[in-house]
N, C-alpha and C positions, 0 to 999 in steps of 0.2 A: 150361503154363509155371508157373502159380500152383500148381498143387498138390507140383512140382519143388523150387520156393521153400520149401512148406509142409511138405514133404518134410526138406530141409536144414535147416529153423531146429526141427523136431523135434529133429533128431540132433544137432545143435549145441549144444540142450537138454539132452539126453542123456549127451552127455559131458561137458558144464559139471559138472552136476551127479553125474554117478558122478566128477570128478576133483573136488569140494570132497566129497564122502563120504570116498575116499580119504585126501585130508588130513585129515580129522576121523580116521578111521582108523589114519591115522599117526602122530600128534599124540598119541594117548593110546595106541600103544602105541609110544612112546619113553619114558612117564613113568615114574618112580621112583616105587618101593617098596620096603620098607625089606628086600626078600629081592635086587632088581633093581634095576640103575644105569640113570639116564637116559643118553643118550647122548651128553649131554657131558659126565656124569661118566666113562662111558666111556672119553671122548675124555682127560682129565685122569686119569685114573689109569693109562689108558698110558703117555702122558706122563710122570709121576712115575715107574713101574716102570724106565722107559727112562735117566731121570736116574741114578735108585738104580745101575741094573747097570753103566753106564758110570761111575759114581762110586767101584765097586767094582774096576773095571779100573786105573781110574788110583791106589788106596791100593796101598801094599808089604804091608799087614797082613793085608789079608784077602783070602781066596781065592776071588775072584769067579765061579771056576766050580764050586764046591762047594756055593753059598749060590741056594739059590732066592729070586725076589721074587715076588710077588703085593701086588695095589692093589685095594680096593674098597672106594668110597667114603672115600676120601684114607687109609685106614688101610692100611699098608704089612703084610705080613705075613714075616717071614723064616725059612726051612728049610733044613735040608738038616747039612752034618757038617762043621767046625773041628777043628783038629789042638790050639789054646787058647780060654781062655776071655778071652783078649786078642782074640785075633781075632773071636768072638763077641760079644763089648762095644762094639768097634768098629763091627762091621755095622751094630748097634744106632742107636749117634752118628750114622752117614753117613748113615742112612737119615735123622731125625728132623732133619739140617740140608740137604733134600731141599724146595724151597718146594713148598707145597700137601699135606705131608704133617700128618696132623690125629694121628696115634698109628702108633705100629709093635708090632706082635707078634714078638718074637722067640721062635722056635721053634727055634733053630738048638741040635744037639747036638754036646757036644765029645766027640769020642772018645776 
């Protein structure tokens, strides 16, 4: 019976210890670097992208399925083809009155 015992608080051990490795393991490969978001920055720049493209639904100006969004690390990125460059300037505004958004890249081309 004692070595049953001795047996259990082995393995008990065992996986105590492989599930705080784990976490240590997980913990620094959710961190940020300056190529790689943490994951709540992640979590916050989806967020914003989500903001921006439904921001863009609801303008008359801009053509929200013409205009790509991308977010990493709060900098908005915007792509894609505008029929003006009203509507391109636009994008621009809507995106940077987007809370959480730190800079937008407008890459958008008017044809």
């Amino acid at each position: 019976m004692n070595s049953l015992k001795s047996s259990l608080k082995v393995c008990a051990l065992v996986v105590l210890c492989g599930s705080s490795l784990g976490l240590v393991s997980l913990q620094t490969g959710c961190a940020a670097t300056p190529t790689k978001e943490s994951t709540g920055e992640f979590v916050d720049d989806s967020t914003i992208t989500a903001k921006v493209k439904a921001a863009f639904i609801h303008d008359e100006t801009v053509k929200a399925f013409d205009v790509s969004v991308e977010t990493f690390k709060g900098t908005v990125l915007l792509s894609g083809f505008v029929d003006t460059s009203e509507q391109r300037s636009r994008a621009a505004q809507i995106a940077r009155g987007i809370r959480g958004v730190h800079d937008v890249e407008n890459k958008i081309t008017v044809k």
